[in-house]
PDB file of N, CA, C and O in Angstrom, chain B, residues numbered from 101:
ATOM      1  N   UNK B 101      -0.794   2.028  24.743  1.00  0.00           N
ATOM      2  CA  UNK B 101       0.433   1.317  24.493  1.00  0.00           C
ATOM      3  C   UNK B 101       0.577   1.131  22.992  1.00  0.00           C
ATOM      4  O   UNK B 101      -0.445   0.755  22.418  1.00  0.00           O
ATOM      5  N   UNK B 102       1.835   1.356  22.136  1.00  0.00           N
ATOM      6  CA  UNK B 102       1.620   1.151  21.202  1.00  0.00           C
ATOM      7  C   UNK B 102       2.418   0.098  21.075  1.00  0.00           C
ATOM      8  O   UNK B 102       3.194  -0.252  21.963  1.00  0.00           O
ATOM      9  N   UNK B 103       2.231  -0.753  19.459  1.00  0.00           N
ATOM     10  CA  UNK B 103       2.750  -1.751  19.234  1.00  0.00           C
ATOM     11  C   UNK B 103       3.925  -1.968  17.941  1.00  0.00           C
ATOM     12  O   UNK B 103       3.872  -1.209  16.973  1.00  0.00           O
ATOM     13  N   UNK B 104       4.648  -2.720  17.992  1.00  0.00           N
ATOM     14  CA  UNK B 104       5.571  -2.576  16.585  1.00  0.00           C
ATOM     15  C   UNK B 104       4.955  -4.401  15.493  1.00  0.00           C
ATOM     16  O   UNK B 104       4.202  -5.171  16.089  1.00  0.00           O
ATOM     17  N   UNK B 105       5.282  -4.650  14.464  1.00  0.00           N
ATOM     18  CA  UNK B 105       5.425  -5.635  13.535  1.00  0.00           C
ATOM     19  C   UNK B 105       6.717  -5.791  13.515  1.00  0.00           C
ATOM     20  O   UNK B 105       7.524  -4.906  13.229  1.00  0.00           O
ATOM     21  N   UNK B 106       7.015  -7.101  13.866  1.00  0.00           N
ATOM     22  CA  UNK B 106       8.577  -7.644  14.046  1.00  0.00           C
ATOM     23  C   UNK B 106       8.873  -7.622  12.623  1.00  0.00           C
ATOM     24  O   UNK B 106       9.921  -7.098  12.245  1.00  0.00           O
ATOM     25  N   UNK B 107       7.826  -8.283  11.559  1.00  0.00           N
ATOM     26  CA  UNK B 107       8.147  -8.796  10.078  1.00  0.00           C
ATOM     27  C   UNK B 107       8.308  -7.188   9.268  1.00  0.00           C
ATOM     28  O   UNK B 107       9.411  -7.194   8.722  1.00  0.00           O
ATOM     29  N   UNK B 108       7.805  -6.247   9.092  1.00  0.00           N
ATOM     30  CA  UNK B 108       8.041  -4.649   8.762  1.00  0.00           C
ATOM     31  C   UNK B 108       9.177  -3.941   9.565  1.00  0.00           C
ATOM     32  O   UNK B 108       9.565  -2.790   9.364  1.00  0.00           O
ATOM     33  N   UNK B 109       9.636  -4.784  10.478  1.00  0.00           N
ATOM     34  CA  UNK B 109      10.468  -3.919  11.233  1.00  0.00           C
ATOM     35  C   UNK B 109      11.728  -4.083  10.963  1.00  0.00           C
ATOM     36  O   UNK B 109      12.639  -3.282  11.173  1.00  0.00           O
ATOM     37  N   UNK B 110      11.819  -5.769  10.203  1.00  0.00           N
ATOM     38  CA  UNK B 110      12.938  -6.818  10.330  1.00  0.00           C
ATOM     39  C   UNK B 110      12.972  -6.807  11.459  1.00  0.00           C
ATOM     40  O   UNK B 110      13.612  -5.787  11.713  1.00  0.00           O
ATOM     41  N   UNK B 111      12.734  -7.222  12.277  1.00  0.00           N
ATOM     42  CA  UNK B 111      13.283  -8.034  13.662  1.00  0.00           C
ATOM     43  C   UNK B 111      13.159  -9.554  13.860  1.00  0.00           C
ATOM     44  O   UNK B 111      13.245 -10.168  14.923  1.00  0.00           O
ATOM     45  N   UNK B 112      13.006  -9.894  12.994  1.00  0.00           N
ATOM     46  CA  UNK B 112      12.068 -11.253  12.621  1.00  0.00           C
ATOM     47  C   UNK B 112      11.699 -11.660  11.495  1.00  0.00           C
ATOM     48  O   UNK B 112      11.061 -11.059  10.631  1.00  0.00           O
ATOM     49  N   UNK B 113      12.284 -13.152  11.508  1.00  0.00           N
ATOM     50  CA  UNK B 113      12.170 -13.832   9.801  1.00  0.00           C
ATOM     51  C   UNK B 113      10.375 -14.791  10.060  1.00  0.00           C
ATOM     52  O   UNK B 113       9.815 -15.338  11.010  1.00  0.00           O
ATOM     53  N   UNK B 114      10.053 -14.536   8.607  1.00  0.00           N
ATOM     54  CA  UNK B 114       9.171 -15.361   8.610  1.00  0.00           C
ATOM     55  C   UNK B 114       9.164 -16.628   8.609  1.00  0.00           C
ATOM     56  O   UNK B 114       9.638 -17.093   7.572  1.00  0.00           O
ATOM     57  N   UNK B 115       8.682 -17.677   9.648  1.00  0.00           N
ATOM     58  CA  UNK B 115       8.549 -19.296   9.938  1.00  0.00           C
ATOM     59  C   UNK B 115       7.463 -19.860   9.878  1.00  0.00           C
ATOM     60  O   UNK B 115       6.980 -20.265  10.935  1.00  0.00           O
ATOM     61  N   UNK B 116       6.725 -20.066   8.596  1.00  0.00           N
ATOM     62  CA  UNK B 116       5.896 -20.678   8.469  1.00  0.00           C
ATOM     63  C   UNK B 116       5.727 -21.576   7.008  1.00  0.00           C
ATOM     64  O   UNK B 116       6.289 -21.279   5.954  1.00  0.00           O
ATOM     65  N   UNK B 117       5.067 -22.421   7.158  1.00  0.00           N
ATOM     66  CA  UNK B 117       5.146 -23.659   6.155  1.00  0.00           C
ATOM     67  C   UNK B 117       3.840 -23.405   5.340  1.00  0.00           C
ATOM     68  O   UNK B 117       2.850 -22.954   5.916  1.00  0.00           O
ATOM     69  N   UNK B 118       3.821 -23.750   3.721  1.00  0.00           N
ATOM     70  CA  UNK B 118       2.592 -24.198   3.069  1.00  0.00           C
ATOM     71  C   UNK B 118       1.385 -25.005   3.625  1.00  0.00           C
ATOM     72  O   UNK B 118       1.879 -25.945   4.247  1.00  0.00           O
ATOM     73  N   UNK B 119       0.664 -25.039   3.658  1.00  0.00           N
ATOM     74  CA  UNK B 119      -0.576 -25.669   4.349  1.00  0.00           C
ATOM     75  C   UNK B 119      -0.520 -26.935   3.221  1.00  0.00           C
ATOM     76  O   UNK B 119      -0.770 -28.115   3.469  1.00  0.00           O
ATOM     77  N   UNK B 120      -0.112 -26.345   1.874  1.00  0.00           N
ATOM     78  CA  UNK B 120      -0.526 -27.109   1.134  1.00  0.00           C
ATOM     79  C   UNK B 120       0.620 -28.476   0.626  1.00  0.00           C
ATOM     80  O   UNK B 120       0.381 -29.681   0.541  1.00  0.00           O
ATOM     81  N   UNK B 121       1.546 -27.924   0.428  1.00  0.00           N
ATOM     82  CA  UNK B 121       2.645 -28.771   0.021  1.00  0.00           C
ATOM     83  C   UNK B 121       3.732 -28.736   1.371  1.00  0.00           C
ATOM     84  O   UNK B 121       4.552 -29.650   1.281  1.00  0.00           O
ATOM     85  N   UNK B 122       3.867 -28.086   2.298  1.00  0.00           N
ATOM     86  CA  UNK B 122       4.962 -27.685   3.330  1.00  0.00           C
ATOM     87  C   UNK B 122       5.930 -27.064   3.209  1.00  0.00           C
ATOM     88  O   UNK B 122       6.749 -27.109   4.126  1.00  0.00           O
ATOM     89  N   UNK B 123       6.204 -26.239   2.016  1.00  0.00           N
ATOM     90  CA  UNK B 123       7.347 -25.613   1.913  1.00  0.00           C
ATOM     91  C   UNK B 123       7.447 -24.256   2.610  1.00  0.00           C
ATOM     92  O   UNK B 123       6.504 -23.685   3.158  1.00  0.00           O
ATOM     93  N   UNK B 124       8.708 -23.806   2.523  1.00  0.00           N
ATOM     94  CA  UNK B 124       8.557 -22.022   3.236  1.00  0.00           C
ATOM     95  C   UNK B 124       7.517 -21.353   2.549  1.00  0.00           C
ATOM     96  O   UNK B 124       7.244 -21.373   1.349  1.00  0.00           O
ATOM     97  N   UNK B 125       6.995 -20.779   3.459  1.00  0.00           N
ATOM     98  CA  UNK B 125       6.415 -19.407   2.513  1.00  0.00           C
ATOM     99  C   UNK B 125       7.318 -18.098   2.982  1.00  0.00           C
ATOM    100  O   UNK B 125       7.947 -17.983   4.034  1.00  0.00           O
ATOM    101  N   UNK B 126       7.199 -17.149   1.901  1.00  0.00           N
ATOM    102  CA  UNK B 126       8.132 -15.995   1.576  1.00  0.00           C
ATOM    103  C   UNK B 126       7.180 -15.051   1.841  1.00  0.00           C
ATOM    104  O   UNK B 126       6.027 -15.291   1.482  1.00  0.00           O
ATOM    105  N   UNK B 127       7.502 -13.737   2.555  1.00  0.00           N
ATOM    106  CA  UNK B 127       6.588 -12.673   3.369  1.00  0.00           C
ATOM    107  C   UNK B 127       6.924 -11.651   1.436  1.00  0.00           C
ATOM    108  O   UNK B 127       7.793 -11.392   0.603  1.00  0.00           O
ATOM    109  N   UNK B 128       5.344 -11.458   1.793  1.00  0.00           N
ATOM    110  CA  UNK B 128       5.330 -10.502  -0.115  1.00  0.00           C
ATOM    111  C   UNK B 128       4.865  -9.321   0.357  1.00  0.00           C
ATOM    112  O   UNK B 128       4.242  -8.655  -0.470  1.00  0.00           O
ATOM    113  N   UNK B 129       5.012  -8.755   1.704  1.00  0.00           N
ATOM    114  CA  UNK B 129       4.527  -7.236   2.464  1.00  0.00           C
ATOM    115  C   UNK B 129       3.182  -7.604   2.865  1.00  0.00           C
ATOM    116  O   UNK B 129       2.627  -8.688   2.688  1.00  0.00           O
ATOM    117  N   UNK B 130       2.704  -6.502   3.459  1.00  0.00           N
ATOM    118  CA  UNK B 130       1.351  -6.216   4.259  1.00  0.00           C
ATOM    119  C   UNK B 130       0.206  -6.089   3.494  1.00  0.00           C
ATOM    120  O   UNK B 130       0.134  -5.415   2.466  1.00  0.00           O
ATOM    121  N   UNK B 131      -0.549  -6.634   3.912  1.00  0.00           N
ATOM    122  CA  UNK B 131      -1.761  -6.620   3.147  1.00  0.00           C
ATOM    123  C   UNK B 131      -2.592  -5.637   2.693  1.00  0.00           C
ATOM    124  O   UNK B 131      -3.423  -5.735   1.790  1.00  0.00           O
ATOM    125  N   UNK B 132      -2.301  -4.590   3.429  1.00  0.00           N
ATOM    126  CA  UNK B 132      -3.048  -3.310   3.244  1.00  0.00           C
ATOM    127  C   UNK B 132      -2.505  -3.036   2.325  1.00  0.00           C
ATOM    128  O   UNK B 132      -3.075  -1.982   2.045  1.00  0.00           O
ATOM    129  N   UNK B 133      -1.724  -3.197   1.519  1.00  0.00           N
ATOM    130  CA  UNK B 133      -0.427  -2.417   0.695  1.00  0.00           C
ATOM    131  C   UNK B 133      -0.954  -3.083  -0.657  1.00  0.00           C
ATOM    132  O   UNK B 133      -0.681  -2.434  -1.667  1.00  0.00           O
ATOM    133  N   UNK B 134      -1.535  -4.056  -0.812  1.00  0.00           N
ATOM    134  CA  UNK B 134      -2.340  -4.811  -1.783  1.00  0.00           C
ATOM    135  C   UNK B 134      -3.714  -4.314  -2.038  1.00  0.00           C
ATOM    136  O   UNK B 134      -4.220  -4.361  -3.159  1.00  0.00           O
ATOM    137  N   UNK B 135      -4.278  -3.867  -1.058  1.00  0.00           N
ATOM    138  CA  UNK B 135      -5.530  -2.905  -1.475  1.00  0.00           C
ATOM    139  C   UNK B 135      -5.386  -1.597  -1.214  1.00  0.00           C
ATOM    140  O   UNK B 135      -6.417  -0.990  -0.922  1.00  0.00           O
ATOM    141  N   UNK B 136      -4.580  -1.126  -1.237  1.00  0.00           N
ATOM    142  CA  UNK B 136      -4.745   0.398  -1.103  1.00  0.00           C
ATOM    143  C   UNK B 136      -5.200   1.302  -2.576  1.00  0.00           C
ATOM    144  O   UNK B 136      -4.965   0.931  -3.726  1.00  0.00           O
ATOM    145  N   UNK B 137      -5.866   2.493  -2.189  1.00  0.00           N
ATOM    146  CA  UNK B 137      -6.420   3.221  -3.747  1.00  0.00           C
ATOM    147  C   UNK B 137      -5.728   3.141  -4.645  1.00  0.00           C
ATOM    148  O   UNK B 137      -6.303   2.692  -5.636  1.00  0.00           O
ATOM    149  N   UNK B 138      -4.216   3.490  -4.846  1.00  0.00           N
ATOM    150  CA  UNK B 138      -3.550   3.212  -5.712  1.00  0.00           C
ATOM    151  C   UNK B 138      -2.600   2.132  -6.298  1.00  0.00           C
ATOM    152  O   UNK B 138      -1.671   2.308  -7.087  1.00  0.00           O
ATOM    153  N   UNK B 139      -3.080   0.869  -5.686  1.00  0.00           N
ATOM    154  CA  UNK B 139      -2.237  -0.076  -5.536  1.00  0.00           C
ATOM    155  C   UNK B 139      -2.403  -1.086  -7.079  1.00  0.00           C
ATOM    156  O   UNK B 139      -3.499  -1.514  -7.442  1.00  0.00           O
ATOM    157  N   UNK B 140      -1.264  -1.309  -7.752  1.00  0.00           N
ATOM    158  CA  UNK B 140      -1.337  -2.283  -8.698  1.00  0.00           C
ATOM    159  C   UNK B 140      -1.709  -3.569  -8.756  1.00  0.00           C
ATOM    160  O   UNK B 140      -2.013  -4.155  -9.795  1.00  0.00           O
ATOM    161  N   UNK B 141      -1.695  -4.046  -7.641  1.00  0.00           N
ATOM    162  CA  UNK B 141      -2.688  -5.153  -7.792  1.00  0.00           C
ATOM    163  C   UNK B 141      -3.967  -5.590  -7.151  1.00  0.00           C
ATOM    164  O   UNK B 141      -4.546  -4.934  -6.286  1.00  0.00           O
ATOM    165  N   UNK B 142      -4.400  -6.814  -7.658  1.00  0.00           N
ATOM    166  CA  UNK B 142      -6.010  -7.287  -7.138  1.00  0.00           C
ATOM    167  C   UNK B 142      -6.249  -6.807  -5.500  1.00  0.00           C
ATOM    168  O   UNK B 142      -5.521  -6.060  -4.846  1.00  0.00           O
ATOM    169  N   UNK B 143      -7.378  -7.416  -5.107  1.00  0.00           N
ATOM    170  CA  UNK B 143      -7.664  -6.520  -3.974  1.00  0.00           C
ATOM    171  C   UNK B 143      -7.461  -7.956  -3.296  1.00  0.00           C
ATOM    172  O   UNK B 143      -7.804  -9.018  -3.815  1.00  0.00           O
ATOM    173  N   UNK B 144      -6.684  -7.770  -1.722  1.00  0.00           N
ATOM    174  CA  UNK B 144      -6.482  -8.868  -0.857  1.00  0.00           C
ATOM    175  C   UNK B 144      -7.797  -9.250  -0.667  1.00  0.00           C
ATOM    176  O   UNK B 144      -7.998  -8.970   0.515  1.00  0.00           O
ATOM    177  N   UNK B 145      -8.646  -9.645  -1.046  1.00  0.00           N
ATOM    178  CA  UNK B 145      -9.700 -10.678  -0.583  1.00  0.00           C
ATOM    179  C   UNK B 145      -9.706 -11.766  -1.212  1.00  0.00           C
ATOM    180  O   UNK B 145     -10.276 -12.779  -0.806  1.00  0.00           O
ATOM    181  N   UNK B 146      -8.996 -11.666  -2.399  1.00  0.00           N
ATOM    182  CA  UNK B 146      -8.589 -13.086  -3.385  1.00  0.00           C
ATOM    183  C   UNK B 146      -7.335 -14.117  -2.505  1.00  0.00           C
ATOM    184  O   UNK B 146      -6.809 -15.190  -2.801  1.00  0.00           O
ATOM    185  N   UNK B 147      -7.239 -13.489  -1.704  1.00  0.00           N
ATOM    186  CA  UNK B 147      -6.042 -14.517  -0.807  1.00  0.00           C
ATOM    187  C   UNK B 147      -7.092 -15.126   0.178  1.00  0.00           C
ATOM    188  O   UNK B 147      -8.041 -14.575   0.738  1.00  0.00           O
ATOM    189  N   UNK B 148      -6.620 -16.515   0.234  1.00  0.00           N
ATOM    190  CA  UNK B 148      -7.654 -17.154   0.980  1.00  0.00           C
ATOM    191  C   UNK B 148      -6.783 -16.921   2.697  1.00  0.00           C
ATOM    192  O   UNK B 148      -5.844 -16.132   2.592  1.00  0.00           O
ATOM    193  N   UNK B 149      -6.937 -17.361   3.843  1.00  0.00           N
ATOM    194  CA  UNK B 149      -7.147 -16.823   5.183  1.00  0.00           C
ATOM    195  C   UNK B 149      -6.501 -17.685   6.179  1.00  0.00           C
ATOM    196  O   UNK B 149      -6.794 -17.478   7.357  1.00  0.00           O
ATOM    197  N   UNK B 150      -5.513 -18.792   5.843  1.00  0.00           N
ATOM    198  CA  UNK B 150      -5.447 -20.283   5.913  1.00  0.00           C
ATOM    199  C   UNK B 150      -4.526 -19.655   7.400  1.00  0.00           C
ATOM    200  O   UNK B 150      -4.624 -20.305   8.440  1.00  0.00           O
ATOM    201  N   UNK B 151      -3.930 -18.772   7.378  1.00  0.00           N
ATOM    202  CA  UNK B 151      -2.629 -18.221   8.719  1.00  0.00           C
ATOM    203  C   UNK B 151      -3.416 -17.141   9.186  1.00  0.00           C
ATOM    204  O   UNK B 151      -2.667 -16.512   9.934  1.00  0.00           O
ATOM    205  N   UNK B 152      -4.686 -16.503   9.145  1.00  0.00           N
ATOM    206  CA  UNK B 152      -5.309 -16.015   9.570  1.00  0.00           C
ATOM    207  C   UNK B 152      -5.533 -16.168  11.230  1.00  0.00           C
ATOM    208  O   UNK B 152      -5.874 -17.279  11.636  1.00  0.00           O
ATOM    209  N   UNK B 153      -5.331 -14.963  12.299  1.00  0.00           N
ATOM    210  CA  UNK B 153      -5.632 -15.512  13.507  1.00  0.00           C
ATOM    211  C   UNK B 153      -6.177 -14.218  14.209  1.00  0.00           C
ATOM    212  O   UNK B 153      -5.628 -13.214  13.755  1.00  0.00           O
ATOM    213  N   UNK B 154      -6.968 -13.995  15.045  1.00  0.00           N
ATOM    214  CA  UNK B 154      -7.602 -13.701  15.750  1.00  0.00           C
ATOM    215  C   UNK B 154      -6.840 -12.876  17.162  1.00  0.00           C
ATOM    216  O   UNK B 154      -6.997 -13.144  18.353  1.00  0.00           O
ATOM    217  N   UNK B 155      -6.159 -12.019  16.661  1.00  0.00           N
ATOM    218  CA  UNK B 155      -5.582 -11.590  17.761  1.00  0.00           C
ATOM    219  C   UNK B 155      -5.788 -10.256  17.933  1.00  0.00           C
ATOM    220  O   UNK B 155      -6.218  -9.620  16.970  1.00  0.00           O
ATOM    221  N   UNK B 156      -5.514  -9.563  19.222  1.00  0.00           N
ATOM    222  CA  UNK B 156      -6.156  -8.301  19.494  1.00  0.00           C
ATOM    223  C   UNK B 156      -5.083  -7.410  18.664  1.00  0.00           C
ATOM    224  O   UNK B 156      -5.779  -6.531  18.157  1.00  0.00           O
ATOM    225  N   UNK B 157      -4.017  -7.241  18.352  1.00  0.00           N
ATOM    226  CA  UNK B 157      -3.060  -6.475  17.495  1.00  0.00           C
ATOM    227  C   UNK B 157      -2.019  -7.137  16.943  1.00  0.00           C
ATOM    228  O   UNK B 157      -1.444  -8.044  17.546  1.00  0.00           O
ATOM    229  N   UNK B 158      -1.618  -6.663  15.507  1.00  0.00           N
ATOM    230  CA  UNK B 158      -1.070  -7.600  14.815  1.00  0.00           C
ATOM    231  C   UNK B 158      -1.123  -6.776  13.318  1.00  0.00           C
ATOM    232  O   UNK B 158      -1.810  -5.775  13.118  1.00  0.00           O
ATOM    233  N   UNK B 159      -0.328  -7.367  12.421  1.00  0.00           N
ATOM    234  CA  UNK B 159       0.053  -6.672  11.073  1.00  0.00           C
ATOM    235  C   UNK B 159      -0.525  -8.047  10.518  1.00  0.00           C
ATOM    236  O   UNK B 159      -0.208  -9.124  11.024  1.00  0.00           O
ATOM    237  N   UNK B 160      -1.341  -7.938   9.511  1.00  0.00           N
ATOM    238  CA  UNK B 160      -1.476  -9.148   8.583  1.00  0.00           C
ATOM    239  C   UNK B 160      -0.750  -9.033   6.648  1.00  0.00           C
ATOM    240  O   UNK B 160      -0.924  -8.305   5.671  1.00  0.00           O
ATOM    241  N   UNK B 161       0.069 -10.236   7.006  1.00  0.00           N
ATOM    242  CA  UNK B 161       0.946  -9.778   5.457  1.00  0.00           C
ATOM    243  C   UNK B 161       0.622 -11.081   4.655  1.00  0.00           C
ATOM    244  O   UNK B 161       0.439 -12.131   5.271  1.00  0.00           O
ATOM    245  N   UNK B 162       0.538 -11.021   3.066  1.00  0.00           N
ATOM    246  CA  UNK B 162       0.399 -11.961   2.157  1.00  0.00           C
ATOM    247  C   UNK B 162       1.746 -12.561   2.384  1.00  0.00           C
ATOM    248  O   UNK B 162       2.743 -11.936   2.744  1.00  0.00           O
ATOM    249  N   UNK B 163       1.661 -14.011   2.102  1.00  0.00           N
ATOM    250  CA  UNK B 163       2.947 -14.668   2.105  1.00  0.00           C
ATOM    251  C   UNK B 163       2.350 -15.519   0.629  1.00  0.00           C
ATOM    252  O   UNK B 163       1.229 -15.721   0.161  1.00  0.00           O
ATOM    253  N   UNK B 164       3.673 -15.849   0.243  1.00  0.00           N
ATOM    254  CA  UNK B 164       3.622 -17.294  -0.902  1.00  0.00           C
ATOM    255  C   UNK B 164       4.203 -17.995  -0.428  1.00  0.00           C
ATOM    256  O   UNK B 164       4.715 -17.931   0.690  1.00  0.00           O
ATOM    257  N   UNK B 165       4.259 -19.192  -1.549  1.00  0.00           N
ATOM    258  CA  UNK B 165       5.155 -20.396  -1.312  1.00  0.00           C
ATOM    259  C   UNK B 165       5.640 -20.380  -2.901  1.00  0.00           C
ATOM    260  O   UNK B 165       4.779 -20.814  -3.666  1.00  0.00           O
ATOM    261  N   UNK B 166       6.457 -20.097  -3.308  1.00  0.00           N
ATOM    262  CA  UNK B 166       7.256 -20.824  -4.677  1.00  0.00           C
ATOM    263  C   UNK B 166       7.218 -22.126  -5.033  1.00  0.00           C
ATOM    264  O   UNK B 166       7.754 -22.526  -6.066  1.00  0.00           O
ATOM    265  N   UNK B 167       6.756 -22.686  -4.434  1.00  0.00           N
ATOM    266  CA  UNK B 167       6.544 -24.113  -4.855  1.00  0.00           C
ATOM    267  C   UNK B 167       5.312 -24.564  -5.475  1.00  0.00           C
ATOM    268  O   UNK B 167       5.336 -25.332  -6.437  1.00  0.00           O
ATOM    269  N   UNK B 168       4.177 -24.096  -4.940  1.00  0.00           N
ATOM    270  CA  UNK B 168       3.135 -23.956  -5.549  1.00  0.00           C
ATOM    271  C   UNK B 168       2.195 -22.917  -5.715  1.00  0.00           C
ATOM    272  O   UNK B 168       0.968 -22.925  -5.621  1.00  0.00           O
ATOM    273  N   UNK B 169       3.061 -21.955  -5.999  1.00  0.00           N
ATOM    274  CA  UNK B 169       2.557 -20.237  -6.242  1.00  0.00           C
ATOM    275  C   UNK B 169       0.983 -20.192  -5.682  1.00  0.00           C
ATOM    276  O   UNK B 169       0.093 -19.862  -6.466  1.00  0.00           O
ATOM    277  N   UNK B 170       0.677 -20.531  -4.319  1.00  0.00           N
ATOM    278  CA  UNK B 170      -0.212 -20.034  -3.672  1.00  0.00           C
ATOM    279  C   UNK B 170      -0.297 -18.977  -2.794  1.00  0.00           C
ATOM    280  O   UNK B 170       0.445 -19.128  -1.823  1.00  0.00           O
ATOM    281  N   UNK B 171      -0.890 -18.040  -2.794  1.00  0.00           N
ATOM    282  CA  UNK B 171      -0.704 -16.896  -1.298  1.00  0.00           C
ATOM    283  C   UNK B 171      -1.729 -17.117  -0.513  1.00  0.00           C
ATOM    284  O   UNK B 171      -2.799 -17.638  -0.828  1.00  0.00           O
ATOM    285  N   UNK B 172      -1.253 -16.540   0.969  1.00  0.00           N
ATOM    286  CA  UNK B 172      -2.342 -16.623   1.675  1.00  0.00           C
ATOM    287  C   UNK B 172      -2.039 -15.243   2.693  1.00  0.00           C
ATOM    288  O   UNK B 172      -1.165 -14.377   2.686  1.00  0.00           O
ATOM    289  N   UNK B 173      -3.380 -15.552   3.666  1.00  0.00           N
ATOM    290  CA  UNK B 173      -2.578 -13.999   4.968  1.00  0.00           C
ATOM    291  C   UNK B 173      -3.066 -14.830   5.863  1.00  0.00           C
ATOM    292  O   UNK B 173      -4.036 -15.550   6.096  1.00  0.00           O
ATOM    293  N   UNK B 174      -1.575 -14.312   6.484  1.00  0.00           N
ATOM    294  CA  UNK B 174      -0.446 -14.669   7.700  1.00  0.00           C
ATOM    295  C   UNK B 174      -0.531 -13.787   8.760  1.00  0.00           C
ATOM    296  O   UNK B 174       0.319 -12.897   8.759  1.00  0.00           O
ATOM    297  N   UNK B 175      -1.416 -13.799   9.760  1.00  0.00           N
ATOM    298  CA  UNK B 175      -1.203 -12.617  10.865  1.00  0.00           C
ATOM    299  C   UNK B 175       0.153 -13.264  11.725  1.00  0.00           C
ATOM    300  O   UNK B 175       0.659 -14.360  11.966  1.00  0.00           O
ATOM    301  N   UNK B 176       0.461 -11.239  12.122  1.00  0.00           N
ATOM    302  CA  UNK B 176       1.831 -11.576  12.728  1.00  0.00           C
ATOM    303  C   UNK B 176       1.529 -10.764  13.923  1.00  0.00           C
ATOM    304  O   UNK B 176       1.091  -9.618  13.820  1.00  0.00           O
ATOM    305  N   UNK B 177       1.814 -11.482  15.335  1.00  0.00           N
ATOM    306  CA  UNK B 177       1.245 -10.515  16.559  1.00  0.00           C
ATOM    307  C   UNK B 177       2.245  -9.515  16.627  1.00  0.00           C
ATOM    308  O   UNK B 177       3.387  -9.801  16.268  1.00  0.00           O
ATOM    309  N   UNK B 178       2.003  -8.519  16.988  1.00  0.00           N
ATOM    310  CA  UNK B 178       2.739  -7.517  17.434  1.00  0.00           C
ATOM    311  C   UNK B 178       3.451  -7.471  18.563  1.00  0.00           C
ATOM    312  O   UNK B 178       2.979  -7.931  19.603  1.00  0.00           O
ATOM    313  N   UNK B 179       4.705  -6.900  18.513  1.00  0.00           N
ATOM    314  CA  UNK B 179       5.291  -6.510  19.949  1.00  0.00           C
ATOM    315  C   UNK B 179       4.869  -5.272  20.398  1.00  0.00           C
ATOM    316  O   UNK B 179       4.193  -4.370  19.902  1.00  0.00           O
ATOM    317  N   UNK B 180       5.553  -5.483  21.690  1.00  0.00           N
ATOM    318  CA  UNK B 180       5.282  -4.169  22.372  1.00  0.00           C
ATOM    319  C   UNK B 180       6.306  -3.037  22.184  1.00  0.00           C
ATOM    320  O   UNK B 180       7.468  -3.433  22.277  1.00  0.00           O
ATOM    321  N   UNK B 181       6.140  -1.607  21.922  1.00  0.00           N
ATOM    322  CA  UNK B 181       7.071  -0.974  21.801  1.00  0.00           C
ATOM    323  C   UNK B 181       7.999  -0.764  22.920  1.00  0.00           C
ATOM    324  O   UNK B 181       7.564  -0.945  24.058  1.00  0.00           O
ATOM    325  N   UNK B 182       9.320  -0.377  22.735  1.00  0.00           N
ATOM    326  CA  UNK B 182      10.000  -0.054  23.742  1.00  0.00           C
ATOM    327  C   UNK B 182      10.062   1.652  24.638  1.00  0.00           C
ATOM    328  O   UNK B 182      10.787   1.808  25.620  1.00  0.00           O
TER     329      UNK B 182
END
């Protein structure tokens, strides 16, 4: 069975709050896309894990918050394809 990412797909806005202050956080793409060989920036392990979850399939993407320029990763479960 394969699966889709609602947040890469747009099918779906990101709803989740700062851990730290409560504000929105803003989806900054997929995490893989942050460490890949040629990728311009640091390697996603400097993002701490705070929306991190444990699910059998799922896209995990860095999010911020503008309010207090923190990032973190945000797993997002996957749907099912049609």
């Amino acid at each position: 069975m394969s699966y889709i990412c609602p947040l890469c797909n747009g099918m779906a806005n990101l709803s989740a709050t700062c851990p730290d202050c409560g504000h929105g956080l803003e989806n900054a793409g997929k995490k893989e896309d942050y460490a890949g060989p040629y990728s311009p920036y640091g390697s996603a392990d400097q993002y701490t894990s705070a929306y991190s979850a444990q699910a059998p399939s799922g896209c995990e993407h860095v999010v911020m918050c503008s309010h207090c320029h923190e990032a973190y990763i945000y797993h997002v479960n996957a749907w099912k394809a049609p």
